[in-house]
C-alpha positions as CSV (number, residue, x, y, z in Angstrom):
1,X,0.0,0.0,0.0
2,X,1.0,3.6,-0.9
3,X,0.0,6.6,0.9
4,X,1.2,10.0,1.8
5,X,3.0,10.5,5.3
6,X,1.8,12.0,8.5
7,X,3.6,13.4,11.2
8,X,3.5,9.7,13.0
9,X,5.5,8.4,10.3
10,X,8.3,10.3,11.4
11,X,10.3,7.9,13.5
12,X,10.0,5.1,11.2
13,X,10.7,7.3,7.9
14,X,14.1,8.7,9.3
15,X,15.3,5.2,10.6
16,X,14.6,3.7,6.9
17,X,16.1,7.0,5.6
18,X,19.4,5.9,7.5
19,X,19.3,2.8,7.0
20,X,19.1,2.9,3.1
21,X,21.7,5.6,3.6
22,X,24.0,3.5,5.0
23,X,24.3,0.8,2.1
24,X,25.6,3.8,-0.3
25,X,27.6,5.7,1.7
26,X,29.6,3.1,3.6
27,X,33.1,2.9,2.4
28,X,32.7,6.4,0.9
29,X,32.3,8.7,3.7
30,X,32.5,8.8,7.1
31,X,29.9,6.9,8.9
32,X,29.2,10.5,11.3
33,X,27.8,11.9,7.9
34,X,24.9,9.5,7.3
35,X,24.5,7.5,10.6
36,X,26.0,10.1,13.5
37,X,23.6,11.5,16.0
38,X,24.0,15.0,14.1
39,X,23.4,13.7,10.9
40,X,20.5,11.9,11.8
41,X,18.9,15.3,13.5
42,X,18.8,16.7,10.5
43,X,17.7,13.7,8.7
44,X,14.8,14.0,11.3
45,X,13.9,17.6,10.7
46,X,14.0,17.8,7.1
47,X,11.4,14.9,7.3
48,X,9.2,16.7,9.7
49,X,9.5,19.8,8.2
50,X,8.8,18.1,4.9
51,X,6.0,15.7,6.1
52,X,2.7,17.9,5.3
53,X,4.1,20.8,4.0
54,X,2.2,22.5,1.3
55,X,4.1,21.9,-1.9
56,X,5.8,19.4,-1.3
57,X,4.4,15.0,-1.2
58,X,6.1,12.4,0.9
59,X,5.0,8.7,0.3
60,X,5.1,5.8,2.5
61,X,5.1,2.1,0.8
62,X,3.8,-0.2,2.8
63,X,3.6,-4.0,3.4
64,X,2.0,-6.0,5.9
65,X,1.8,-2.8,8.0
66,X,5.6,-2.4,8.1
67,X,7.0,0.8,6.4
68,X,9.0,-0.7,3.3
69,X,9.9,2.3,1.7
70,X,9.6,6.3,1.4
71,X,9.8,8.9,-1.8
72,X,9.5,12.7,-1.6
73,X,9.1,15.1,-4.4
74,X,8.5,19.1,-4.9
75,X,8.8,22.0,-7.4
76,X,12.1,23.8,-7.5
77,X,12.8,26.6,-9.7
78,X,10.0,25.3,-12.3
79,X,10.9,21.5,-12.3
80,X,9.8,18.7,-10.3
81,X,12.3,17.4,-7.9
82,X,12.6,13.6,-6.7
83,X,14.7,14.3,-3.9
84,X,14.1,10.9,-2.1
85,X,13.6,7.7,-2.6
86,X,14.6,5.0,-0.5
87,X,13.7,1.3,-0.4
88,X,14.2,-0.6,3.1
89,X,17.3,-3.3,2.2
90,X,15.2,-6.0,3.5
91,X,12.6,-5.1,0.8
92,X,14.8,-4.6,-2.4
93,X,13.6,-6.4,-5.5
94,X,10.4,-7.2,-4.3
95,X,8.8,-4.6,-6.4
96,X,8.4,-1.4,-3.5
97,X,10.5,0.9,-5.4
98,X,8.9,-0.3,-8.8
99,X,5.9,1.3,-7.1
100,X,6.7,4.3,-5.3
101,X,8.3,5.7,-8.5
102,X,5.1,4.6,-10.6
103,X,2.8,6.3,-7.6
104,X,5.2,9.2,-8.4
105,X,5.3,9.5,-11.8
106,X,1.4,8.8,-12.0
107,X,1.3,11.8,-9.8
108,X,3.0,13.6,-12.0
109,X,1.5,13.2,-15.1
110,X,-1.7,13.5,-14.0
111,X,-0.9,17.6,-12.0
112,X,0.5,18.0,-16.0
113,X,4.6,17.8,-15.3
114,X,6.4,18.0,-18.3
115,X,10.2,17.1,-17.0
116,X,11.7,15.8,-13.1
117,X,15.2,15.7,-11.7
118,X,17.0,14.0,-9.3
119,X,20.3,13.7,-8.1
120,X,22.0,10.0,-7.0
121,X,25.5,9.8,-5.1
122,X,28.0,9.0,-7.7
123,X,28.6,5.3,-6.0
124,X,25.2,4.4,-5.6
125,X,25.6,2.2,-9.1
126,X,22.5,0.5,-7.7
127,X,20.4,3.6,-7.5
128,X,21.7,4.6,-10.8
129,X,20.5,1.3,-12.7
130,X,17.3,1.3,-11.3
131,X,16.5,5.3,-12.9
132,X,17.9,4.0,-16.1
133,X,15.6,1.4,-16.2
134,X,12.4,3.4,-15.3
135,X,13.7,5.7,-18.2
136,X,15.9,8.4,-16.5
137,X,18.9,9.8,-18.4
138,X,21.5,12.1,-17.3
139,X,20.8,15.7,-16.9
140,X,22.1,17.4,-20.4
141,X,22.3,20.6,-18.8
142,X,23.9,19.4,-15.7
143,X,25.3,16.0,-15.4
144,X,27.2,16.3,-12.1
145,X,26.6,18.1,-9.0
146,X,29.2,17.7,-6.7
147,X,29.5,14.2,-5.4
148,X,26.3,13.1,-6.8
149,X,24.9,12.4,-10.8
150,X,21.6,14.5,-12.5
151,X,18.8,13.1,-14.1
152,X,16.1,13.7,-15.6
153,X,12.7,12.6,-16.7
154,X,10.5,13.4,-19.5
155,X,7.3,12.5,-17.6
156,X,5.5,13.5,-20.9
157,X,7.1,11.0,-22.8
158,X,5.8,7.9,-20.5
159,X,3.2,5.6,-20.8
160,X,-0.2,6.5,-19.2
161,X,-0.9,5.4,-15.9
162,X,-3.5,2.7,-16.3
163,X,-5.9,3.7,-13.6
164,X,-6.9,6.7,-15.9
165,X,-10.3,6.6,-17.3
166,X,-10.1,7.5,-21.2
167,X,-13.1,9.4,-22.8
């Protein structure tokens, strides 16, 4: 099941936002900068602040009542950002990111967004083959920002979700 967050999602978004931080960071950075107490703070209240806040949609994925994994998007500077999407480790390839970014892009498509963004830590090959399959290529105006790869998305140029009733 997919539905948007609510403020008592908070614990258990931030601890699968670590933990899926975790397996792309390690070996790359220090573990203070995605699993210290600091890091984790902020982790907490850019979720809370983000949770509910007008303009901006944070899903939950759901399976048998267990948070499995979490997306959030917004509009920046005329584009549609995917800044987040993370899949508990226990639940990759078992289809939950497959349907947060379809909940996503459905979303989308249907509010009339043309092109998205996101941005994927340079080592997280994983992360990176999973946007090339759901037909992400790299940002032609900006490949690289920093330690971390752009993409976009032409949400225009996707199939139609199904669940939309035709005329």
């Amino acid at each position: 099941m997919i539905r948007t967050a609510i403020p008592d999602d908070l614990d258990a978004v931030v601890r699968l936002h670590t933990e899926a931080r975790a397996t792309y960071y390690r070996g790359h950075l220090p573990s203070e900068e995605y699993e210290g107490a600091a890091e984790v703070g902020r982790s907490r209240d850019g979720w809370a602040r983000a949770i509910g806040r007008s303009g901006a949609t944070v899903l939950c994925a759901e399976r048998a009542g267990v948070l499995a994994g979490i997306a959030a998007y917004a509009e920046r500077d005329g584009s549609m950002y995917l800044s987040q999407l993370h899949v508990s480790p226990s639940q990759w390839r078992t289809g939950v990111g497959t349907a947060l970014h379809t909940a996503c892009t459905d979303a989308w498509r249907m509010a009339g967004v043309r092109t998205a963004r996101l941005e994927v830590f340079v080592h997280n090959t994983r992360a990176q083959a999973f946007y090339a399959r759901h037909g992400w290529t790299p940002d032609p105006d900006g490949p690289r920002a920093g330690s971390h790869l752009a993409f976009c998305f032409d949400v225009g140029n996707q199939p139609e979700p199904l669940n939309v009733e035709r005329g």
